[in-house]
C-alpha positions in Angstrom: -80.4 -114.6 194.2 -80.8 -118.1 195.9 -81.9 -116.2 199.1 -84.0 -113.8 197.5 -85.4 -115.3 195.0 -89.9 -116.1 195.6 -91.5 -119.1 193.8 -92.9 -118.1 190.5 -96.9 -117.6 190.8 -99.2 -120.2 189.2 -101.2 -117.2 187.9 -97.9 -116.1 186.2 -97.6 -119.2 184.6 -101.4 -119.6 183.8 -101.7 -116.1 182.3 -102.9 -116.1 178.6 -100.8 -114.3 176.0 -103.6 -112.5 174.0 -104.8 -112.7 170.9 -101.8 -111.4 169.2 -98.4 -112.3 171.6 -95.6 -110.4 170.0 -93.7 -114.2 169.9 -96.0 -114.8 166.5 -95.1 -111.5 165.0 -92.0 -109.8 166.2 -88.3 -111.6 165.2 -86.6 -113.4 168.3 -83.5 -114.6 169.4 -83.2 -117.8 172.1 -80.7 -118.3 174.7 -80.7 -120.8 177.1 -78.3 -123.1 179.4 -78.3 -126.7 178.9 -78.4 -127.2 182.9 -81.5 -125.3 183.1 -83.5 -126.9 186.2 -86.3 -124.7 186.2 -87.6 -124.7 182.9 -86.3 -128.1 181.2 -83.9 -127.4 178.1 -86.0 -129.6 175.6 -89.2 -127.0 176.3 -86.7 -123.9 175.7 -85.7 -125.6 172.3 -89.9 -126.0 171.5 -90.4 -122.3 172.7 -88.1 -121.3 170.2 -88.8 -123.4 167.5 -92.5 -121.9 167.9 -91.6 -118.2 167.9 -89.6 -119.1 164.9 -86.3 -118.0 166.8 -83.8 -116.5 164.2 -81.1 -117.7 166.2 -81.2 -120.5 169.1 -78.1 -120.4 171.3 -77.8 -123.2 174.0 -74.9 -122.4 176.3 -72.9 -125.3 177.8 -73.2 -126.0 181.4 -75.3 -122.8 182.1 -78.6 -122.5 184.1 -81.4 -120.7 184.3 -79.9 -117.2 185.4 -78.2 -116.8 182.3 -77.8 -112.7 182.5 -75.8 -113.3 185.7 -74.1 -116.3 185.4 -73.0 -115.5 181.7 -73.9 -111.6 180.6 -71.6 -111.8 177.9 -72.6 -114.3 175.8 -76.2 -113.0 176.4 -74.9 -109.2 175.5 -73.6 -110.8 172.3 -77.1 -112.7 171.6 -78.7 -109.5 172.2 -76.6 -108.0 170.1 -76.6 -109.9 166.7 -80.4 -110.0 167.2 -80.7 -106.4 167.1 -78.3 -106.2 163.9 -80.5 -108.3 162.3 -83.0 -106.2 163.0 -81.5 -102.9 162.1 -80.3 -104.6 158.4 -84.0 -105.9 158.1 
């Protein structure tokens, strides 16, 4: 991934949300490493504080490619979000 990885696109980070982004309106579930070096752990915590996260999960010594570096405890994330969803 290091090799083939591009920098993100300042228009990708620039690009508006809408007037209804499903964060504000659809349940979520957060995951995130607290070695993060891209986006800084303390902004993942706001981000998911914002959307109202059901669930916040901060991994221990994980970064930012969490599906690679640590697909399980991202499966199981996934997975009790979608429970929640199915009992709601």
């Amino acid at each position: 991934m290091a090799a083939t990885q591009r920098p993100v696109a300042q228009a990708a980070l620039e690009e508006p949300a809408g007037d209804r982004p499903l964060w504000a309106e659809v349940p979520s579930a957060s995951v995130h490493g607290d070695l993060d070096l891209n986006i800084p752990p303390a902004a993942l915590r706001a981000m998911a504080l914002r959307a109202r996260a059901r669930q916040t999960v901060e991994l221990a010594g994980a970064s930012h490619a969490l599906a690679v570096s640590r697909p399980s405890e991202v499966a199981e994330v996934i997975l009790q979000a979608a429970a929640q969803a199915a009992a709601a």
